[in-house]
C-alpha positions as CSV (number, residue, x, y, z in Angstrom):
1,X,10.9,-8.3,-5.2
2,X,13.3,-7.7,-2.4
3,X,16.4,-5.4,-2.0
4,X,18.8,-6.1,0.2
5,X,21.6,-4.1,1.2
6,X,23.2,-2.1,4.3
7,X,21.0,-0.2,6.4
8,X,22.0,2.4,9.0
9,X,20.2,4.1,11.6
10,X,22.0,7.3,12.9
11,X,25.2,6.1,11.3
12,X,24.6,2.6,12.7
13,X,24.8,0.1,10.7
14,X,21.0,-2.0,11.4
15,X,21.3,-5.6,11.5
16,X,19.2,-7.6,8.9
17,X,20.3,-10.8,10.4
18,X,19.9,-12.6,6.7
19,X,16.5,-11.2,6.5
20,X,16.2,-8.7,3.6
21,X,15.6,-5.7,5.9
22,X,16.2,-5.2,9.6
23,X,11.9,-4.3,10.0
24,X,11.6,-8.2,8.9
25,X,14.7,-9.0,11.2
26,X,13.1,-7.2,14.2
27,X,9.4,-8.8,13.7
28,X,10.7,-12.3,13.7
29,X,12.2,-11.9,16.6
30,X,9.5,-10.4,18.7
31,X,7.2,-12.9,17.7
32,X,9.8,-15.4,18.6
33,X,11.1,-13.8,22.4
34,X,7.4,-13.3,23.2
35,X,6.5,-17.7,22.2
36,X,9.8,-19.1,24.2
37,X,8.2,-17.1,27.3
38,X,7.0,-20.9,27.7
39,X,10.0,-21.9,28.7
40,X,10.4,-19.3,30.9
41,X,9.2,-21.3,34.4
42,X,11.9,-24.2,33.6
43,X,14.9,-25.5,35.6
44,X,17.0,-24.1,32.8
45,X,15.5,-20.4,33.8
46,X,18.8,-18.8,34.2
47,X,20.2,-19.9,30.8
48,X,16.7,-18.9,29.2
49,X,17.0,-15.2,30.4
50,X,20.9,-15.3,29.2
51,X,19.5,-16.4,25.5
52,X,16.4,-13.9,25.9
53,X,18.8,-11.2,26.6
54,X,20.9,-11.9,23.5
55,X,17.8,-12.1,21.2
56,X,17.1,-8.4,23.1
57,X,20.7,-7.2,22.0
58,X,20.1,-8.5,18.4
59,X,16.7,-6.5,18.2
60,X,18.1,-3.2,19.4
61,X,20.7,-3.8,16.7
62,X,17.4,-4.2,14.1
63,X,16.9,-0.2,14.5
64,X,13.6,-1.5,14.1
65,X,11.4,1.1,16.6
66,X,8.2,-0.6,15.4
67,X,9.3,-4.0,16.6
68,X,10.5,-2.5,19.7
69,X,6.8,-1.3,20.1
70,X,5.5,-4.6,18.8
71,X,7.9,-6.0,21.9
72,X,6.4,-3.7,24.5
73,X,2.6,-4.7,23.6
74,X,3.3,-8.2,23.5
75,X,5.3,-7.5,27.3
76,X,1.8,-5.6,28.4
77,X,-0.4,-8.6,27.5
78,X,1.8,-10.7,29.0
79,X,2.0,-9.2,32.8
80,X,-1.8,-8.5,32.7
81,X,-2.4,-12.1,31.0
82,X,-0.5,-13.9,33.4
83,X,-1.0,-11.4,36.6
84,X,2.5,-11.0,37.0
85,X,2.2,-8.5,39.8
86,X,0.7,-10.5,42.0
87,X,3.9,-12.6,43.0
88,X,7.3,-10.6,43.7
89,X,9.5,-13.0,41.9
90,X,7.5,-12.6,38.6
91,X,7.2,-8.9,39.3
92,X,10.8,-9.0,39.2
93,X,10.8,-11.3,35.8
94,X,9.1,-8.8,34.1
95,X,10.6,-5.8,35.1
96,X,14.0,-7.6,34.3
97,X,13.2,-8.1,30.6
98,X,12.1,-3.8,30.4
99,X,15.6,-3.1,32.1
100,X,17.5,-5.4,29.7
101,X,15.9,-4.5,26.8
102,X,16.4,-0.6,28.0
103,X,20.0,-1.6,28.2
104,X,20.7,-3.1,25.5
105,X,19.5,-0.1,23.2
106,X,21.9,2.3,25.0
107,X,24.2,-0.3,24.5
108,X,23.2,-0.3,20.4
109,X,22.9,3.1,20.1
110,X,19.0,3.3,19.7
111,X,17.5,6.2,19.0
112,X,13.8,7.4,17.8
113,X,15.5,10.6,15.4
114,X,15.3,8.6,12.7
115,X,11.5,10.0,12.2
116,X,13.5,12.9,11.1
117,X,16.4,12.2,9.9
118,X,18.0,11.3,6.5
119,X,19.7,7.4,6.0
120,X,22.0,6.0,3.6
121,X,21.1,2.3,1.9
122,X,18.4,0.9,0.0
123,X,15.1,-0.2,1.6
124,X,13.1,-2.9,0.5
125,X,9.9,-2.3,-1.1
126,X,7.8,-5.2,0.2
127,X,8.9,-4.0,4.1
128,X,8.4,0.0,3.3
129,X,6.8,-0.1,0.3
130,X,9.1,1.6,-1.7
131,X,10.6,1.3,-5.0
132,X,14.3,3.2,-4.6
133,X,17.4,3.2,-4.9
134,X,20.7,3.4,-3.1
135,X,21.4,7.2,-4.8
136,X,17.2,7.7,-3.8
137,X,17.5,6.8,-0.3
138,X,18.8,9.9,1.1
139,X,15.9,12.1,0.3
140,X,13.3,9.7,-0.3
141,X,13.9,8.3,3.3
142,X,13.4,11.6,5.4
143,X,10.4,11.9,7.8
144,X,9.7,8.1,7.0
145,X,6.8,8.5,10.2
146,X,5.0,11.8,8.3
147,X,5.7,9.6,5.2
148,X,4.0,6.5,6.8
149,X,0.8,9.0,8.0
150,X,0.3,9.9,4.8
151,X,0.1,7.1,3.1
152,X,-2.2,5.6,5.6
153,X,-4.7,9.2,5.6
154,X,-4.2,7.5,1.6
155,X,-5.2,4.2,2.2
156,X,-8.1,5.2,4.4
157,X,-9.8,7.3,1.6
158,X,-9.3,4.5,-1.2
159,X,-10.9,2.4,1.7
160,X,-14.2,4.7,1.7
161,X,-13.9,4.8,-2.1
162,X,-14.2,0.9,-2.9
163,X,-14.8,-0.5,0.8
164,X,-16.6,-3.9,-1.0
165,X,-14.1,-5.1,-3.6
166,X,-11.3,-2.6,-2.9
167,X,-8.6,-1.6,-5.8
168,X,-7.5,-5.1,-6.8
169,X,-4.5,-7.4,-5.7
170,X,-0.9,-5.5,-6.0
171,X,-2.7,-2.1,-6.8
172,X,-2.4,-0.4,-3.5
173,X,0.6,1.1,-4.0
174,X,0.2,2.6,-7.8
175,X,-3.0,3.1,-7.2
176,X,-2.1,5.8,-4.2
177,X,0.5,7.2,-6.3
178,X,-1.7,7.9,-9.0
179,X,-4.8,10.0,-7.1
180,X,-4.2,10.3,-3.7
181,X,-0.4,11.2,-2.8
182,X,0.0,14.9,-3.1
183,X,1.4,16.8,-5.9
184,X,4.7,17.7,-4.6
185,X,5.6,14.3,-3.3
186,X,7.7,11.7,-5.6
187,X,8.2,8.5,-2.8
188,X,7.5,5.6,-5.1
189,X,5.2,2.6,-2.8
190,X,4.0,-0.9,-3.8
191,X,2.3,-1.6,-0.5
192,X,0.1,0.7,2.1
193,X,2.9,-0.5,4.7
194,X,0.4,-1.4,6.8
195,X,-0.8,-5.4,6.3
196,X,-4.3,-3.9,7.5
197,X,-4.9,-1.1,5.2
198,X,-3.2,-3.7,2.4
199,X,-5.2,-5.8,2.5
200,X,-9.0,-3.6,2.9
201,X,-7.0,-1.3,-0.1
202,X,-6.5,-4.4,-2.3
203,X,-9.6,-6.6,-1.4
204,X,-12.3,-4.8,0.4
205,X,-13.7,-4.5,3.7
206,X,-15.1,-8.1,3.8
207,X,-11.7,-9.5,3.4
208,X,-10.0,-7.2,6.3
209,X,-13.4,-8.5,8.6
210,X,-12.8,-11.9,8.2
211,X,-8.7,-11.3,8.9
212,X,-9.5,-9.5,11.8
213,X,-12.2,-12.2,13.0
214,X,-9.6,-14.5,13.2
215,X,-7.0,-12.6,14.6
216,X,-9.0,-11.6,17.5
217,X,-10.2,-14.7,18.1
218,X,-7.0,-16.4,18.8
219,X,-5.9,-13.3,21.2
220,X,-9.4,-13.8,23.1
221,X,-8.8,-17.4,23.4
222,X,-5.4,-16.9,24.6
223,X,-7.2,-14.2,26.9
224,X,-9.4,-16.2,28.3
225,X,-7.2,-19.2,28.7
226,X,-4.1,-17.7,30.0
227,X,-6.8,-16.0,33.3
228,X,-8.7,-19.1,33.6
229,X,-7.4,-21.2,36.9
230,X,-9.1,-24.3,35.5
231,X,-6.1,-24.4,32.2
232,X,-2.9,-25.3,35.4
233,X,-3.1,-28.8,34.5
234,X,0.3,-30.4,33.2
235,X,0.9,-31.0,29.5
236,X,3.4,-32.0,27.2
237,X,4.5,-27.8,27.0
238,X,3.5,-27.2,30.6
239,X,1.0,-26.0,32.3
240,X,-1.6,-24.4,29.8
241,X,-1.7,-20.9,30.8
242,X,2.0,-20.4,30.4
243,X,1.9,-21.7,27.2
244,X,-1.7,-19.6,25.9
245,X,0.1,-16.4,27.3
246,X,3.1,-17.1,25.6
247,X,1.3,-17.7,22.2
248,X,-1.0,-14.8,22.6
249,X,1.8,-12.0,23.4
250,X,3.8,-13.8,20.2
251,X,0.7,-12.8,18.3
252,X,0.4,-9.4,20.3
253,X,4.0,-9.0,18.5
254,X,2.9,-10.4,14.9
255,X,-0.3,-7.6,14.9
256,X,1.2,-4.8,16.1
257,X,4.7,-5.4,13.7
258,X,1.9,-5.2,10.8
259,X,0.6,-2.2,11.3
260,X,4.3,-0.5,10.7
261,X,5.1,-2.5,8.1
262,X,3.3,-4.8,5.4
263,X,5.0,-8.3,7.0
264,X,1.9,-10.7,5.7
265,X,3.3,-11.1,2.1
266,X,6.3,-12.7,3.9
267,X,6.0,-16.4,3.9
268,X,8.7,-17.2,6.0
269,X,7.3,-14.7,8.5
270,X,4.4,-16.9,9.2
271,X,6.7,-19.5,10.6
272,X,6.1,-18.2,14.2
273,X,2.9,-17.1,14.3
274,X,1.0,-20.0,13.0
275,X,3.2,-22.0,15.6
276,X,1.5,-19.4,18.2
277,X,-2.0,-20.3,16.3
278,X,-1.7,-23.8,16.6
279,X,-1.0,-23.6,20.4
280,X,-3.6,-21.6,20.6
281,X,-5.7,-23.7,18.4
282,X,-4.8,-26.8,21.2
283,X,-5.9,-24.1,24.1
284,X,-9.4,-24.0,22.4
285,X,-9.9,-27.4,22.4
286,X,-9.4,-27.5,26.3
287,X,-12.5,-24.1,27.0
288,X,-16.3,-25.1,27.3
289,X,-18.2,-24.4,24.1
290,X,-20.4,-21.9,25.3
291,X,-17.1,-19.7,26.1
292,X,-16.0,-20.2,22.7
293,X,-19.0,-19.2,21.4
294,X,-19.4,-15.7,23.4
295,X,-15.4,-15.4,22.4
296,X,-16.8,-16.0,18.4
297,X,-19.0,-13.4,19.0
298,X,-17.3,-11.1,20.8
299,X,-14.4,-11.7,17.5
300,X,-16.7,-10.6,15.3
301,X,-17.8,-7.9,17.1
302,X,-14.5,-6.5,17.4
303,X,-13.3,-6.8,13.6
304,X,-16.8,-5.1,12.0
305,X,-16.3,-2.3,14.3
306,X,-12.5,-1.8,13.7
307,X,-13.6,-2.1,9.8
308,X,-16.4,0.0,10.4
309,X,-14.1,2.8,11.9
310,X,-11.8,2.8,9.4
311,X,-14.6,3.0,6.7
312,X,-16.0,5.8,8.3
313,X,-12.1,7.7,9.0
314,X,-12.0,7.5,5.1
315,X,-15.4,8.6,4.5
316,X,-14.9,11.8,6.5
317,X,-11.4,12.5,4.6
318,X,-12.8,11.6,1.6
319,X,-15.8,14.3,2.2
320,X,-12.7,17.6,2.3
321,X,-11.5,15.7,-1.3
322,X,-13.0,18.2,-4.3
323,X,-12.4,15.2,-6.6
324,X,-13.5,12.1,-6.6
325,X,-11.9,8.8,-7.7
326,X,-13.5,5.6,-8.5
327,X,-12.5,2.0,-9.1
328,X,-14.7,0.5,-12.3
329,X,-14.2,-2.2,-14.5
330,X,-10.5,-3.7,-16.0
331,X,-8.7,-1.6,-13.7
332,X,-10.1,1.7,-14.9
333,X,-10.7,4.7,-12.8
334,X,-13.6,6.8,-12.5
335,X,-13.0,10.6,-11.9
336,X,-15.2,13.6,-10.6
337,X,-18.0,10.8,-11.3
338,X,-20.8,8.7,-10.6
339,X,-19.5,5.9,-12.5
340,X,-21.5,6.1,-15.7
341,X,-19.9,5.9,-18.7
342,X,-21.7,7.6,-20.9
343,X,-20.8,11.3,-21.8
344,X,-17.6,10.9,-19.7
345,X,-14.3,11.4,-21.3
346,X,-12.1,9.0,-21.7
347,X,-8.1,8.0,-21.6
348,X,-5.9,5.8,-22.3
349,X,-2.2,7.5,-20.9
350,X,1.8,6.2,-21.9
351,X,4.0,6.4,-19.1
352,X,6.7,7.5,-21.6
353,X,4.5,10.8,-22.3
354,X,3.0,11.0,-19.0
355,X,5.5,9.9,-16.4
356,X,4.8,6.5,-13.8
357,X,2.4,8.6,-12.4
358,X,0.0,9.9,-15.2
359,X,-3.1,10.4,-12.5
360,X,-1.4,12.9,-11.4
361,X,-1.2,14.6,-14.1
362,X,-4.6,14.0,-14.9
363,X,-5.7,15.7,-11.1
364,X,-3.8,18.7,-12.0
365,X,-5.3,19.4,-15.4
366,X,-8.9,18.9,-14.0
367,X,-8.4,21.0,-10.6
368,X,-7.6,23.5,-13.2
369,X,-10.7,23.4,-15.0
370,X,-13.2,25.6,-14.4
371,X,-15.5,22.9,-14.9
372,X,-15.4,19.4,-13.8
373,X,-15.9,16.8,-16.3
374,X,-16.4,12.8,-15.8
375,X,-13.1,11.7,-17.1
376,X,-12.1,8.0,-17.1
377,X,-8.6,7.0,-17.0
378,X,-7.9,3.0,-18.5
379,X,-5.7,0.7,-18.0
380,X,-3.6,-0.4,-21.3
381,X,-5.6,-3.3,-21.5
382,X,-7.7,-4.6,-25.2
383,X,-11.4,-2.4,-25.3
384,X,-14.1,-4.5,-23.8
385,X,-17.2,-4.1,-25.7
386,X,-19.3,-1.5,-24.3
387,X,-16.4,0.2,-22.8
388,X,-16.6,3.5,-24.2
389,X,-20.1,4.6,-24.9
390,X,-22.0,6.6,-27.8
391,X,-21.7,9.8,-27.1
392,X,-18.2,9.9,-25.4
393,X,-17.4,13.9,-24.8
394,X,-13.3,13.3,-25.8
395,X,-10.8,9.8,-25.8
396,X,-7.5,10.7,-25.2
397,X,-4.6,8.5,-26.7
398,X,-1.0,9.1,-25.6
399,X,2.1,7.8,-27.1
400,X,1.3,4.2,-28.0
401,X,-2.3,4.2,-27.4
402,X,-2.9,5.7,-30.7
403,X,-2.8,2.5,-32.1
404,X,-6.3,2.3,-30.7
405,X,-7.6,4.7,-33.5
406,X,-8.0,1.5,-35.1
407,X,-11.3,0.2,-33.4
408,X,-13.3,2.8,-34.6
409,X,-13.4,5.1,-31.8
410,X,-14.9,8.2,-34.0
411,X,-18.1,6.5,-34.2
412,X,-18.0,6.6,-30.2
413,X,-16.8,10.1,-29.2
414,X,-17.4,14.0,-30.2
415,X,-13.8,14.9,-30.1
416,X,-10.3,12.7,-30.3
417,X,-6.6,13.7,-29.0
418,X,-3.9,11.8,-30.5
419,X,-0.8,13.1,-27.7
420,X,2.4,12.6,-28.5
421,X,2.1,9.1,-30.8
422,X,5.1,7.1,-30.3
423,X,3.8,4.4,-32.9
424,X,3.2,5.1,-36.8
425,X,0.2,6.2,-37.8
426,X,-2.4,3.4,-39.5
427,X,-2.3,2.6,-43.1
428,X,-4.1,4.8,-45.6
429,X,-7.9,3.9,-45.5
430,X,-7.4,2.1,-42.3
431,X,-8.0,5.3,-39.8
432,X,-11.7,5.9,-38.1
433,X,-14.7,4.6,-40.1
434,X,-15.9,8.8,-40.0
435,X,-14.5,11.5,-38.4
436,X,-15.1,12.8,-35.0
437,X,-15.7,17.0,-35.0
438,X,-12.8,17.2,-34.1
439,X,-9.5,15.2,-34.4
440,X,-6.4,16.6,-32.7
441,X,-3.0,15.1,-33.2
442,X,-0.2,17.1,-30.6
443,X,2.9,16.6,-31.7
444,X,6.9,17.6,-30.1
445,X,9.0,20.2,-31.2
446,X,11.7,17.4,-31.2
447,X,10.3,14.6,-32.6
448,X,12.3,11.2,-31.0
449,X,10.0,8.6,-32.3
450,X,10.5,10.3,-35.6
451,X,7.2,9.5,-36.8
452,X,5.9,13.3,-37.2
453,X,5.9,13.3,-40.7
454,X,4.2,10.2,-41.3
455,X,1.0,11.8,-38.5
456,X,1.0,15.0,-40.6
457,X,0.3,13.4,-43.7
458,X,-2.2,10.9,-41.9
459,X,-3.8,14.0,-40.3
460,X,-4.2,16.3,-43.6
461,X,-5.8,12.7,-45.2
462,X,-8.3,12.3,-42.1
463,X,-9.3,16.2,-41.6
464,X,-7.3,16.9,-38.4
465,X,-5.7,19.5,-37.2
466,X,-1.8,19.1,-36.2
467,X,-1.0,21.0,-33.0
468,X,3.2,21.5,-32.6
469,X,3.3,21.3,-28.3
470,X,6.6,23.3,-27.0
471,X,7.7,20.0,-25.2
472,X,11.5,18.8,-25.7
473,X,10.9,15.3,-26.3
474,X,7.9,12.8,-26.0
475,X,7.7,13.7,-22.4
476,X,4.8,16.1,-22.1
477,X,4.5,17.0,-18.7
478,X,6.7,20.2,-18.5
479,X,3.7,21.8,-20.7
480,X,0.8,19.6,-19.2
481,X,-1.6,20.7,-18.8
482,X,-1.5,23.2,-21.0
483,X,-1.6,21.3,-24.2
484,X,-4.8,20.2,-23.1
485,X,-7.2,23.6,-23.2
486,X,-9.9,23.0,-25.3
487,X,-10.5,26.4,-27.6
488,X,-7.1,27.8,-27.0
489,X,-3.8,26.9,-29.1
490,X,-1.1,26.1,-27.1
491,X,1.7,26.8,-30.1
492,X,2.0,26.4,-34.0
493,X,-1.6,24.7,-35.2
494,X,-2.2,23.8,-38.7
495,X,-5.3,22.4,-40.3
496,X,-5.1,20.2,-43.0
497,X,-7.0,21.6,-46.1
């Protein structure tokens, strides 16, 4: 889902140019300025540079400062690609396109403040991740660069956490919200904004390896062809090396605009860079085999040691982390253990009684243990057989999830937490096939599902206690986690005879 809307940078208004957000505005175009450099030889010269200086205008009027840095690597690879110094006149070329480009942000009104600095509109949540709103912006924008390190320092420990099969597709961003953003931080995310980390979050190491494989493949190709003298012989685009420089810096552009924002889930992004591929693809065809195989190796090289760094970035990070957390099976997570099941406690959380984030919630109760327990937090998803254990230490149901009283958890656990049920309780003679030692139902003060009764009278049939919580509503997190200290009453607790 996209959001679009007015975006302003330093009271500027940023130009999304019918993209949804000025970031996607400002990677198209870089991409596209650095491609139609393979014009840039031709008799029409003079009109080129008037139309590259326009699309130069329109990107300072993006805001965009990570497409202006995408723009100034893909300008870099292109003078050292093409040995632009070498010849006055192109010397002059390429010092032409820094000073326009410096002119037209002065022109714009560009500025780099807005690391710092509060903005008014919404943003969209595929291009910065986050879910907000216009009335959200104002605060949920500010320091978007310390925002961005820190959801990457995130992304980096999940990484070290699951580096084979990562968190799963379209988890990256709940996933962080849950157990690694800090406690005192509230930015929602869908995305690591950062195509890299998204996709090594999502699917794995093996899966950011092979994108990387291919990625610096293409730019070694476009290397070596764009240096070689033997690519100067005509074609339908020109000489070659004009044309593999051109393609490279387009796809200088394309990697360094993803590592600002997550572009990839674009589709209409990819129109440009696969056109840069496919020239790219045609320079191949033209190099000796044995240089394309020393450029396949020296690919693969490259991506297992950038995977390998990152891996190891998130393993140090993840060794200063007290708790642990674990990807296992149906979209579970494992906390403060080694993945086994049995003995662990388990959960099953409401977002209604818990909040969006309930791993947070869950990461503050257990750094306030004195103790830590294996605690496994699942997804609202039918029990899998096997899934909880014999010899469970606790199962945790919140709001709706005590529907699940119903498939016999008491023969699987020592202890069971009803929290706040938001459904009725289940018919007389339909409860747990025995009773667990213990069975705890925690009820409001003010009950809004208005099925207390109906749990008091199921408890006092089932031999549990009723514990009254001092929470206002179903929401429990004002008193979380207090509600949940085993031995200790946390307000009005009745046993049924």
């Amino acid at each position: 889902m996209t959001i679009e809307g007015e975006f302003y940078s330093g009271g500027h208004l940023r130009w999304n140019l019918g993209w949804p957000t000025p970031n996607y505005a400002g990677a198209f175009l870089v991409t596209l300025l650095a491609l139609v450099w393979i014009f840039s030889g031709s008799r029409w010269r003079w009109a080129y540079f008037a139309t590259e200086a326009g699309g130069l205008f329109l990107l300072a009027k993006s805001y965009s400062r990570g497409a202006v840095v995408a723009w100034g690597a893909a300008w870099l690879f292109g003078v050292i690609a093409s040995r632009g110094w070498r010849h006055p006149a192109e010397r002059l070329v390429w010092a032409a396109r820094v000073g326009v480009l410096a002119v037209m942000m002065v022109i714009a009104g560009f500025g780099w403040s807005r690391a710092v600095e509060k903005t008014a509109g919404p943003q969209d949540d595929k291009t910065t991740g986050k879910r907000i709103t216009a009335s959200e912006v104002p605060s949920a924008e500010d320091g978007s660069v310390v925002n961005r390190l820190a959801l990457w320092r995130g992304g980096m420990k999940m990484i070290a956490a699951a580096p084979l099969v990562g968190w799963g597709a379209g988890e990256s961003g709940r996933a962080y919200m849950n157990w690694y953003q800090a406690m005192d931080r509230d930015e929602g995310y869908t995305t690591m904004v950062n195509s890299y980390l998204h996709v090594a979050v999502e699917h794995g190491l093996p899966a950011l390896v092979a994108v990387l494989w291919v990625g610096a493949w293409l730019l070694l190709v476009a290397w070596s062809g764009a240096r070689d003298a033997a690519h100067t012989h005509n074609g339908a685009l020109g000489t070659t090396r004009p044309t593999l420089m051109a393609a490279g810096a387009s796809l200088v552009a394309w990697a360094i605009s993803n590592v600002f924002t997550t572009l990839w889930i674009e589709p209409k992004l990819w129109v440009v860079p696969t056109i840069a591929s496919l020239l790219l693809v045609w320079g191949a065809c033209k190099t000796p085999v044995i240089r394309l195989v020393s450029l396949t190796a020296a690919s693969l090289a490259i991506a297992v040691f950038a995977a390998a760094g990152l891996y190891g970035a998130g393993w140090w990070l993840l060794e200063k982390q007290a708790l642990a957390f674990i990807p296992g099976k149906n979209g579970s997570v494992v906390l403060a253990a080694d993945g086994s099941s049995s003995a662990a406690w388990h959960a099953w959380p409401d977002p209604v009684v818990l909040g969006p984030t309930p791993g947070k919630e869950f990461r503050r109760w257990l750094e306030r243990r004195s103790t830590c327990i294996p605690l496994i937090v699942h997804r609202a998803a039918p029990l899998q057989p096997g899934e909880v254990q014999a010899g469970a230490g606790c199962i945790l149901l919140f709001g709706r999830q005590a529907e699940r009283i119903g498939e016999d958890y008491a023969s699987a656990c020592h202890e069971l937490w009803l929290i706040h049920p938001t459904v009725p309780p289940p018919a007389s003679g339909k409860g747990p096939s025995q009773s667990p030692p213990m069975t705890t139902v925690v009820l409001p003060q003010i009950d809004e599902a208005g099925n207390g009764p109906s749990w008091r009278h199921w408890a006092k049939d089932n031999g549990a206690r009723v514990v009254e919580s001092p929470a206002s509503g179903l929401d429990i997190r004002a008193v979380w986690p207090a509600v949940m200290n085993p031995g200790k009453s946390i307000g009005p607790t009745t046993r049924s005879p």
